[in-house]
Biopython code that builds the backbone (N, CA, C, O; Angstrom):
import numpy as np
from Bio.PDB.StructureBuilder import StructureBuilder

atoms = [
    (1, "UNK", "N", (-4.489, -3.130, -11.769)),
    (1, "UNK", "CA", (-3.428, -4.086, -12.051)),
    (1, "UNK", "C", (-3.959, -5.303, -12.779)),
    (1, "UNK", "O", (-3.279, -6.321, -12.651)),
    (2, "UNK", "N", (-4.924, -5.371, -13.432)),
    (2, "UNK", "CA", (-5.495, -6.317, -14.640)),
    (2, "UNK", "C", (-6.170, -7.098, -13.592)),
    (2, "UNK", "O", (-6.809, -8.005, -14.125)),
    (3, "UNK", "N", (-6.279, -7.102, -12.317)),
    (3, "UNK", "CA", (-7.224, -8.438, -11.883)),
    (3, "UNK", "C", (-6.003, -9.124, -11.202)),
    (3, "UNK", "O", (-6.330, -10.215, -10.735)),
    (4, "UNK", "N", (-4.730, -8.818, -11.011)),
    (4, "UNK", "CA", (-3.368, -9.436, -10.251)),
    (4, "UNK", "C", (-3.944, -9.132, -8.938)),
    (4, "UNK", "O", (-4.211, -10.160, -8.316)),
    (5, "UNK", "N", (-4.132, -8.389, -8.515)),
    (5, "UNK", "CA", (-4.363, -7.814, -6.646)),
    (5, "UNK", "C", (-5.970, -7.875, -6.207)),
    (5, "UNK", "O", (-6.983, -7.507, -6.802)),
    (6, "UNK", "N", (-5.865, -8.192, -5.547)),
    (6, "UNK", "CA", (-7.440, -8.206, -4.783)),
    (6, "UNK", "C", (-7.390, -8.067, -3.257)),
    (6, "UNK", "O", (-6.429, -8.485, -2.611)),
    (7, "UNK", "N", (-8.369, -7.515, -2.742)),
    (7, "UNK", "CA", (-8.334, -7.598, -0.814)),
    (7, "UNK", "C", (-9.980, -6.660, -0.699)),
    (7, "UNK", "O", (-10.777, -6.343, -1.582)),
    (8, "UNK", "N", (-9.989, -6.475, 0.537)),
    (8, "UNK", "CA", (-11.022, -5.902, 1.339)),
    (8, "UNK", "C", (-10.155, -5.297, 2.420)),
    (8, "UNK", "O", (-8.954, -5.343, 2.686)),
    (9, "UNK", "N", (-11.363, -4.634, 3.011)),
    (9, "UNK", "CA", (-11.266, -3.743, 3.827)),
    (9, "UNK", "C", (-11.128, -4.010, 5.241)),
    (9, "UNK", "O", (-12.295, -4.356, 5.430)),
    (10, "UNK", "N", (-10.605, -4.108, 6.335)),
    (10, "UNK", "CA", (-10.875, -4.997, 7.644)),
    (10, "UNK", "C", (-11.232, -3.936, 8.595)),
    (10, "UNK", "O", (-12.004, -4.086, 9.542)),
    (11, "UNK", "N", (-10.474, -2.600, 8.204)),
    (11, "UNK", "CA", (-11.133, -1.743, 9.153)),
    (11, "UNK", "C", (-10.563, -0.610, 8.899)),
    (11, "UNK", "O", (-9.401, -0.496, 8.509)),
    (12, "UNK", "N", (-11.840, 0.881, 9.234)),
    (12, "UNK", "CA", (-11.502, 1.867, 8.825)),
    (12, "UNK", "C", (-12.006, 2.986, 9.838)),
    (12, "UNK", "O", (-13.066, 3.445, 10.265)),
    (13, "UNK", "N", (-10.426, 3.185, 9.993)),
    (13, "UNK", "CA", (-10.619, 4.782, 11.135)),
    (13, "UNK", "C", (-10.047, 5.891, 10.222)),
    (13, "UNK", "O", (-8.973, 6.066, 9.647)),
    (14, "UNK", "N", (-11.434, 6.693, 10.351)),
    (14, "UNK", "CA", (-11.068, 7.938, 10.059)),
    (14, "UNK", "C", (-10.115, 8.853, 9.957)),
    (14, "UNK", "O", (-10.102, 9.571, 10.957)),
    (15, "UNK", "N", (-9.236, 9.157, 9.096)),
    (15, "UNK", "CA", (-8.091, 10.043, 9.543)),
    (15, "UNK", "C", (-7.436, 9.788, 10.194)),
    (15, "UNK", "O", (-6.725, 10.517, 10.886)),
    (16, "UNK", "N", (-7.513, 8.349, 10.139)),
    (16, "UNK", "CA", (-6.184, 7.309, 11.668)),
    (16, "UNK", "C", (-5.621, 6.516, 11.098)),
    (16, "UNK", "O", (-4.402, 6.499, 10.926)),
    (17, "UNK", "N", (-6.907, 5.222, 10.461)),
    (17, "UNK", "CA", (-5.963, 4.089, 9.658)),
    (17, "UNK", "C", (-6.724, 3.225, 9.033)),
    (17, "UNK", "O", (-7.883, 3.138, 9.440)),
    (18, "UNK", "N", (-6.342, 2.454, 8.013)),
    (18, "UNK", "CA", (-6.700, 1.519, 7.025)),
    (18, "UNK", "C", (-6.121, 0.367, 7.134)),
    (18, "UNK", "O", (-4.916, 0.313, 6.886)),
    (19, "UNK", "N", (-6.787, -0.750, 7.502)),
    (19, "UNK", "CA", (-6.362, -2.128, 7.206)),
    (19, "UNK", "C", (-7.006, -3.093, 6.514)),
    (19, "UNK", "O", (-8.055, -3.593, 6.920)),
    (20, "UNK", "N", (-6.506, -3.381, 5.572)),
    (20, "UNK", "CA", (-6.536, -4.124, 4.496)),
    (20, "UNK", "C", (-6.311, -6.008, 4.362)),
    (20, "UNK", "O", (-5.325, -6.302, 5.037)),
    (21, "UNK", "N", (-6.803, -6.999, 3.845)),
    (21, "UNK", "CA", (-6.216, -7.999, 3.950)),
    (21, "UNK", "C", (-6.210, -7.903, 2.441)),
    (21, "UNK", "O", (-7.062, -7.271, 1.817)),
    (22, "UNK", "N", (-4.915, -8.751, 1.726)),
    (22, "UNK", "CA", (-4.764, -8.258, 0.495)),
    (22, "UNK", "C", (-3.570, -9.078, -0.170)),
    (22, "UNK", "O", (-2.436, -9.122, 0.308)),
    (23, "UNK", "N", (-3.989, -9.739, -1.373)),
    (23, "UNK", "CA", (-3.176, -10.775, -1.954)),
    (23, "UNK", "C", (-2.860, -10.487, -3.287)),
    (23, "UNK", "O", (-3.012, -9.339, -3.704)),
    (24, "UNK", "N", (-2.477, -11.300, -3.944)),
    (24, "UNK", "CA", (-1.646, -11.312, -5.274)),
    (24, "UNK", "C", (-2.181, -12.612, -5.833)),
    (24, "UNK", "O", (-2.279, -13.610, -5.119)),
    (25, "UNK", "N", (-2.513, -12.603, -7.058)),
    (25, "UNK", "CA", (-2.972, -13.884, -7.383)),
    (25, "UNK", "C", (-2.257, -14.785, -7.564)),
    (25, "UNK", "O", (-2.562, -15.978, -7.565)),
    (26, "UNK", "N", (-1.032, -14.222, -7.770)),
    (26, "UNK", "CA", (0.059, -15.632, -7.742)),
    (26, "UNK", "C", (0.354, -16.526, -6.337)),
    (26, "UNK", "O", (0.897, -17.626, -6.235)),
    (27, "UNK", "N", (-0.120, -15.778, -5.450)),
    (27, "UNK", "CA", (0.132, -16.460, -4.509)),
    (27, "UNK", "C", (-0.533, -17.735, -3.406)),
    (27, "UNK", "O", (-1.519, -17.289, -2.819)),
    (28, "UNK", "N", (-0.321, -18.681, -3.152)),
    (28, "UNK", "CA", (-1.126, -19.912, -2.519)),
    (28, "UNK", "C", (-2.203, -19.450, -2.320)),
    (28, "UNK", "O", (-2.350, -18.362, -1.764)),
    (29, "UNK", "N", (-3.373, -20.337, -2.819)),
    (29, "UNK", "CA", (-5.153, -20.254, -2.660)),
    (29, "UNK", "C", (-5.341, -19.816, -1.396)),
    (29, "UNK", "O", (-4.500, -20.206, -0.587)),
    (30, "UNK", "N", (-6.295, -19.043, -0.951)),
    (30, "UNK", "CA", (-6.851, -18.436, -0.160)),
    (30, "UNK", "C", (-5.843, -17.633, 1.118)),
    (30, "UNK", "O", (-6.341, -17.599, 2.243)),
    (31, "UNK", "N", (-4.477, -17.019, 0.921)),
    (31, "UNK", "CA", (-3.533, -16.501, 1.146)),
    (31, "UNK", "C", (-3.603, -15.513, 1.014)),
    (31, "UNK", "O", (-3.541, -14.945, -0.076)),
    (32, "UNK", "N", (-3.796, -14.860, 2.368)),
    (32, "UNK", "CA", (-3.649, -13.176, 2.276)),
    (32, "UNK", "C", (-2.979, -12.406, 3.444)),
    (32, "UNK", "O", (-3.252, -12.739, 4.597)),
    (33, "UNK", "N", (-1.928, -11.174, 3.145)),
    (33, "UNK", "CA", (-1.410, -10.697, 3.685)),
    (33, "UNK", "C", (-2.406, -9.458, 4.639)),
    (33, "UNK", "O", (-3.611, -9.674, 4.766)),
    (34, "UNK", "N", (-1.886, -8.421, 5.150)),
    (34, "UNK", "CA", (-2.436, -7.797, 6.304)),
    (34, "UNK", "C", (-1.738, -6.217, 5.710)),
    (34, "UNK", "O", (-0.544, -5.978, 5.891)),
    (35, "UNK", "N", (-2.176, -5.746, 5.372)),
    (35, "UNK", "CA", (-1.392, -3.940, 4.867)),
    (35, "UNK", "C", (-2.254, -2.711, 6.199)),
    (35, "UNK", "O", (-3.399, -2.263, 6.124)),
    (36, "UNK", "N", (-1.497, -2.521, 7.005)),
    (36, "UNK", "CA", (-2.020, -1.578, 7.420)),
    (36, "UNK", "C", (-1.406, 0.073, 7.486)),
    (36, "UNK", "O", (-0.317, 0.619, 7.662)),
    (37, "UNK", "N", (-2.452, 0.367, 7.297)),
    (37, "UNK", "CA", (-1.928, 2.287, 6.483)),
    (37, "UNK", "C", (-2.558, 2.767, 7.868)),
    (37, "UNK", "O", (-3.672, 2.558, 8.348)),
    (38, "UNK", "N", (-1.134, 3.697, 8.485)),
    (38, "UNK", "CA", (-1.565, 4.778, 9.571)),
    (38, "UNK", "C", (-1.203, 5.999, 9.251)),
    (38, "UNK", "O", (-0.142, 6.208, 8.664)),
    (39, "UNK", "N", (-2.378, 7.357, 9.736)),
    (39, "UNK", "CA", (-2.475, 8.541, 9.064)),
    (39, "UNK", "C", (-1.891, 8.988, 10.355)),
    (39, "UNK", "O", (-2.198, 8.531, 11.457)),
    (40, "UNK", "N", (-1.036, 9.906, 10.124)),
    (40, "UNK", "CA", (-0.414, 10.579, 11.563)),
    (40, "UNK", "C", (-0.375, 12.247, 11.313)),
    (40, "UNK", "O", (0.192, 12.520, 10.255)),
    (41, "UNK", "N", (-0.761, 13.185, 11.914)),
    (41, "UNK", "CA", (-1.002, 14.660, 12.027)),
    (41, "UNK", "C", (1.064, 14.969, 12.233)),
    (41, "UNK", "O", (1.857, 14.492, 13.045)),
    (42, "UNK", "N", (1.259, 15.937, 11.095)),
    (42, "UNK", "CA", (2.959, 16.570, 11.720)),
    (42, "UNK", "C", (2.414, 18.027, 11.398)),
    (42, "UNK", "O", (1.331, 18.509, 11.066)),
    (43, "UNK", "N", (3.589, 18.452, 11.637)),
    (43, "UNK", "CA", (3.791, 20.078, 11.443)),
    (43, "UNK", "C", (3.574, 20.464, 9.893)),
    (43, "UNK", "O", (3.044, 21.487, 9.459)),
    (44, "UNK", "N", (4.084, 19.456, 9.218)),
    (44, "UNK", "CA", (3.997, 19.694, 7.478)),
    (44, "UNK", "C", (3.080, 19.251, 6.947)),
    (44, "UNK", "O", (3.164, 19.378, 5.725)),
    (45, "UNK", "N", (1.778, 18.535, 7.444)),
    (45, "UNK", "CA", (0.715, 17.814, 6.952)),
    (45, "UNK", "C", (0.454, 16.333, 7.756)),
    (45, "UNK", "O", (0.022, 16.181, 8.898)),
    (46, "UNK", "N", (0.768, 15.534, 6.999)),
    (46, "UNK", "CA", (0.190, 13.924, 7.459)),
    (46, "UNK", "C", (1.048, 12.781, 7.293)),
    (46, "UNK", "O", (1.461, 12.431, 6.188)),
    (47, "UNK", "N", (1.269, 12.313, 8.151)),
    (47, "UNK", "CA", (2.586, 10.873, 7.833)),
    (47, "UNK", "C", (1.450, 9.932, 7.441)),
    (47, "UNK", "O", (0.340, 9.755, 7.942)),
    (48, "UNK", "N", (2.131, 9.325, 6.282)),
    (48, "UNK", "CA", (1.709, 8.057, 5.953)),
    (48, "UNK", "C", (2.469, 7.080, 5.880)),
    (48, "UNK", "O", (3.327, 7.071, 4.998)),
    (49, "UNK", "N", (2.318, 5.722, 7.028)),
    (49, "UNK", "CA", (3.084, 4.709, 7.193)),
    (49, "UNK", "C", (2.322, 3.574, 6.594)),
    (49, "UNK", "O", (1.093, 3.567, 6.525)),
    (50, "UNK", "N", (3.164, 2.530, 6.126)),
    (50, "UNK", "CA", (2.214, 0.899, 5.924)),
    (50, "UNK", "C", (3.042, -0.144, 6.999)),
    (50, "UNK", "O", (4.233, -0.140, 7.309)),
    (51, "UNK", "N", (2.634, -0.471, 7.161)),
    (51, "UNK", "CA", (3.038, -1.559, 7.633)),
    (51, "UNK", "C", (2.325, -2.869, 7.175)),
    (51, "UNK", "O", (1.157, -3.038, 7.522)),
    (52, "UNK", "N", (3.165, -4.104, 6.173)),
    (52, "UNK", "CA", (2.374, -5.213, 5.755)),
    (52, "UNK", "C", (3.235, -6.545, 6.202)),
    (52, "UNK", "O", (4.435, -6.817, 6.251)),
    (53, "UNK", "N", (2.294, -7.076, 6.431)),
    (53, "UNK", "CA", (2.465, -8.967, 7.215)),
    (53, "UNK", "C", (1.861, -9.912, 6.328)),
    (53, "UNK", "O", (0.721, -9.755, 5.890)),
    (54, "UNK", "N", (2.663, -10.989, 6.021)),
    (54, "UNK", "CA", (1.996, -12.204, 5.632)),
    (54, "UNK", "C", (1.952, -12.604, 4.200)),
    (54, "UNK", "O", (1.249, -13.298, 3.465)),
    (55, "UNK", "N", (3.550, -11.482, 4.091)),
    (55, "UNK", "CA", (3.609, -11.848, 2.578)),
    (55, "UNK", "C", (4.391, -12.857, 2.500)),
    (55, "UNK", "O", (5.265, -12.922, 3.364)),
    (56, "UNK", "N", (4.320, -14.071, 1.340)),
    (56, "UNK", "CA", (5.083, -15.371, 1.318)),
    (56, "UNK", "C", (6.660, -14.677, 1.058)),
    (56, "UNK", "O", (6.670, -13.525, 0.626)),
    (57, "UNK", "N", (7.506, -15.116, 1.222)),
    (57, "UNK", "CA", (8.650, -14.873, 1.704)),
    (57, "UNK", "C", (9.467, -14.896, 0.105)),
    (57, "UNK", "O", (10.634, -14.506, 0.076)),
    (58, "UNK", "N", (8.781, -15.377, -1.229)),
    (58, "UNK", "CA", (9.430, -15.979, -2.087)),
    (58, "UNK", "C", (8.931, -14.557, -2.948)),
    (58, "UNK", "O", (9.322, -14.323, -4.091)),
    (59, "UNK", "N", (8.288, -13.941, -2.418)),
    (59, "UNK", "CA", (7.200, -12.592, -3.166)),
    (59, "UNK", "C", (7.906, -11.258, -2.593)),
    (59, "UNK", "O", (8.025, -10.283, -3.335)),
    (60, "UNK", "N", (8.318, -11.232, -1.416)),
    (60, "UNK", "CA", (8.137, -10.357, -0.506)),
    (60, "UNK", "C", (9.214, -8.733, -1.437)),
    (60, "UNK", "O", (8.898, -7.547, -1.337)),
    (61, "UNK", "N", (10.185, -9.186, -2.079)),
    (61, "UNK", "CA", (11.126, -8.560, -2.615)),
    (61, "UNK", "C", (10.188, -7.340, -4.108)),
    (61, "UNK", "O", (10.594, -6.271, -4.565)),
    (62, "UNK", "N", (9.022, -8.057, -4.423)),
    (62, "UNK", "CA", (8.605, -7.724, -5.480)),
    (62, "UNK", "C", (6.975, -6.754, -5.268)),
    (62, "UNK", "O", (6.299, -5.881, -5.814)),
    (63, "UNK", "N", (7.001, -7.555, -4.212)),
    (63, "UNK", "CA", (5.561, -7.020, -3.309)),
    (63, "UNK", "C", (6.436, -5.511, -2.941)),
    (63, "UNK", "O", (6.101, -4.489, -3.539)),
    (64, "UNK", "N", (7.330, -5.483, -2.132)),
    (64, "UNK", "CA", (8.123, -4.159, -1.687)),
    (64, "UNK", "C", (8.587, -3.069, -3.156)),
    (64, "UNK", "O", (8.324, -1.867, -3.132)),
    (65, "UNK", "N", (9.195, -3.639, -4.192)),
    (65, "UNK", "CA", (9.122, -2.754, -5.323)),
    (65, "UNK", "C", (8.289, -2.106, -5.837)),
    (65, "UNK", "O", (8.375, -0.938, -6.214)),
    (66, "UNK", "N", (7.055, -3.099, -5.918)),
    (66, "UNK", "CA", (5.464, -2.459, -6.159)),
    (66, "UNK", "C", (5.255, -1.574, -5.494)),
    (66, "UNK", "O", (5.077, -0.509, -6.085)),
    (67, "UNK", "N", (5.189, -1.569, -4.276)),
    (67, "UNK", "CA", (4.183, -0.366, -3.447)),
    (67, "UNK", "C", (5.581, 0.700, -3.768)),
    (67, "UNK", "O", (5.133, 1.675, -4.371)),
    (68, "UNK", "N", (6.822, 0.816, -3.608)),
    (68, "UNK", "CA", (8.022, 1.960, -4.238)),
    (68, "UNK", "C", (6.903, 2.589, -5.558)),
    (68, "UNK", "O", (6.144, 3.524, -5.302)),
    (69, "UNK", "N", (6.925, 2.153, -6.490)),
    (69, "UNK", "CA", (7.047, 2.037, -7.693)),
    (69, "UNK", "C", (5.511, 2.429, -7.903)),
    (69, "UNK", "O", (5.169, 3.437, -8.521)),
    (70, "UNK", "N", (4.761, 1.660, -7.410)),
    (70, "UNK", "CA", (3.092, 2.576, -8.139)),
    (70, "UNK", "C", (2.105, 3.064, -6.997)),
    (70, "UNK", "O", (0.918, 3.274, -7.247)),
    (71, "UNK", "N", (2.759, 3.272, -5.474)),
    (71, "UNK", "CA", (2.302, 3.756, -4.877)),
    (71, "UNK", "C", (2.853, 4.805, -4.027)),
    (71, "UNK", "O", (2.285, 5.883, -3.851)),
    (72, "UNK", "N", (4.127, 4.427, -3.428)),
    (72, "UNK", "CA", (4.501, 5.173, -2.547)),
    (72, "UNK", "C", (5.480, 6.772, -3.227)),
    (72, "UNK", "O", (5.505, 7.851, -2.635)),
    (73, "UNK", "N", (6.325, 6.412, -4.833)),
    (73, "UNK", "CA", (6.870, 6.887, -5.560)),
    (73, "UNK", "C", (5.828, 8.107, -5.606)),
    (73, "UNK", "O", (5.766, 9.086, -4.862)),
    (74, "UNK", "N", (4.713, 7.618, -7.137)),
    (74, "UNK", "CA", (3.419, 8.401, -7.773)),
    (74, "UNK", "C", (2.687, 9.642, -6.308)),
    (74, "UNK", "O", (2.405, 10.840, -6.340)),
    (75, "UNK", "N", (2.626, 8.751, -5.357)),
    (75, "UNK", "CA", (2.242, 9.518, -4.381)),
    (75, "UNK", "C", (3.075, 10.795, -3.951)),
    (75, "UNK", "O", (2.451, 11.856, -3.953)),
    (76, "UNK", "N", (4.385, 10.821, -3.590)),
    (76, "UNK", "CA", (5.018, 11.535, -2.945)),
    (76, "UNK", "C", (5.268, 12.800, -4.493)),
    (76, "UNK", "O", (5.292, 14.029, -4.417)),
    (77, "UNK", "N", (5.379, 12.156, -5.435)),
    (77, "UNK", "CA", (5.577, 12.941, -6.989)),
    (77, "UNK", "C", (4.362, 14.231, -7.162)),
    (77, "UNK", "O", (4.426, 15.408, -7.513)),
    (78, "UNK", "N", (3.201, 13.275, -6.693)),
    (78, "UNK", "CA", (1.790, 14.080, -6.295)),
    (78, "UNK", "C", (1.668, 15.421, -5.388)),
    (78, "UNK", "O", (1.171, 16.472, -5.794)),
    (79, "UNK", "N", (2.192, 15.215, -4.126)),
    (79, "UNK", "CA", (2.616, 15.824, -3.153)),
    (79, "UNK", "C", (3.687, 16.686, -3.378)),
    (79, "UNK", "O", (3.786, 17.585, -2.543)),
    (80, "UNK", "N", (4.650, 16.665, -4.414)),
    (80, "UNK", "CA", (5.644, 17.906, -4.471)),
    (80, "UNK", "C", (5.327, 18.762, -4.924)),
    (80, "UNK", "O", (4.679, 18.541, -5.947)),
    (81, "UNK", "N", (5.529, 20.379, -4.525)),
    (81, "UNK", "CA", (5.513, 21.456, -5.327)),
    (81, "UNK", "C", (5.518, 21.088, -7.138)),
    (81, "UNK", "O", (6.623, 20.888, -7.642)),
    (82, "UNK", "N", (4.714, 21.042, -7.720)),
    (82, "UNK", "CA", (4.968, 20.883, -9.598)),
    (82, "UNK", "C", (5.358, 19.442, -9.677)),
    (82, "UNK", "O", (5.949, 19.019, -10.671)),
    (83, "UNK", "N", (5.123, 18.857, -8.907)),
    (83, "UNK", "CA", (5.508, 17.141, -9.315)),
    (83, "UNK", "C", (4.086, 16.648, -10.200)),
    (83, "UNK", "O", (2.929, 17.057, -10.106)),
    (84, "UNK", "N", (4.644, 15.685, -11.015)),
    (84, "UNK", "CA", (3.941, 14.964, -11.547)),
    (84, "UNK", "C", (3.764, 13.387, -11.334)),
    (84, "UNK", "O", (4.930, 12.995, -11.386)),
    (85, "UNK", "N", (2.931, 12.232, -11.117)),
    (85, "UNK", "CA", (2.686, 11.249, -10.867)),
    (85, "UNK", "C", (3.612, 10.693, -12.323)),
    (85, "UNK", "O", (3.565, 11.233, -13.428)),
    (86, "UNK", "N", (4.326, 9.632, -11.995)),
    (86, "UNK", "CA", (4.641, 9.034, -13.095)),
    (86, "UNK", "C", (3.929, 7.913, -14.281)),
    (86, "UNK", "O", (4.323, 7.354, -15.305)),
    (87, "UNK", "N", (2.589, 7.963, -13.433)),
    (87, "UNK", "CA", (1.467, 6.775, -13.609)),
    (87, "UNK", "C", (0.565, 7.625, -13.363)),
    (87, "UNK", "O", (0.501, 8.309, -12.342)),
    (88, "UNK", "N", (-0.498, 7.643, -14.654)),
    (88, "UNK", "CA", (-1.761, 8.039, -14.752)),
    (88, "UNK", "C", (-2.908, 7.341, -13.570)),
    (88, "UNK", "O", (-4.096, 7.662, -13.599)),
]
sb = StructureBuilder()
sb.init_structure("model")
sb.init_model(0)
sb.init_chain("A")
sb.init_seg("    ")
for serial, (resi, resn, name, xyz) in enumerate(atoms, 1):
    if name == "N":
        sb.init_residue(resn, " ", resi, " ")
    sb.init_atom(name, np.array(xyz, "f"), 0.0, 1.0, " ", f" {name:<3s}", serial, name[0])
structure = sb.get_structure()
């Protein structure tokens, strides 16, 4: 994303979950939200949930389109029978 997004890693379970602290450069100096990704075992493969905190409230609408749009979309496109990612 050109250098717009940045974060680290806060903690990583195996095949369980990912948490992330993770900002936007537009947003107030040293301001970072909390993204946490849980991997869950189903009958059809693997649930993938996020759950994110601590986004400024004036962002939050655009922050939510993003992850639609170049993550959660491309992903599931990935995952279909003959789907294609819409984003390289």
């Amino acid at each position: 994303f050109g250098g717009g997004l940045s974060g680290t890693n806060l903690d990583l379970v195996a095949d369980r979950k990912i948490v992330l602290a993770w900002r936007a450069e537009d947003w107030p100096a040293g301001h970072h939200s909390r993204a946490t990704f849980t991997l869950n075992r189903v009958t059809s493969g693997t649930r993938v949930s996020l759950y994110q905190s601590g986004v400024p409230d004036q962002h939050a609408a655009s922050i939510r389109a993003g992850w639609i749009e170049y993550y959660w979309a491309p992903l599931k496109a990935q995952f279909t029978k003959g789907g294609k990612s819409p984003h390289p």
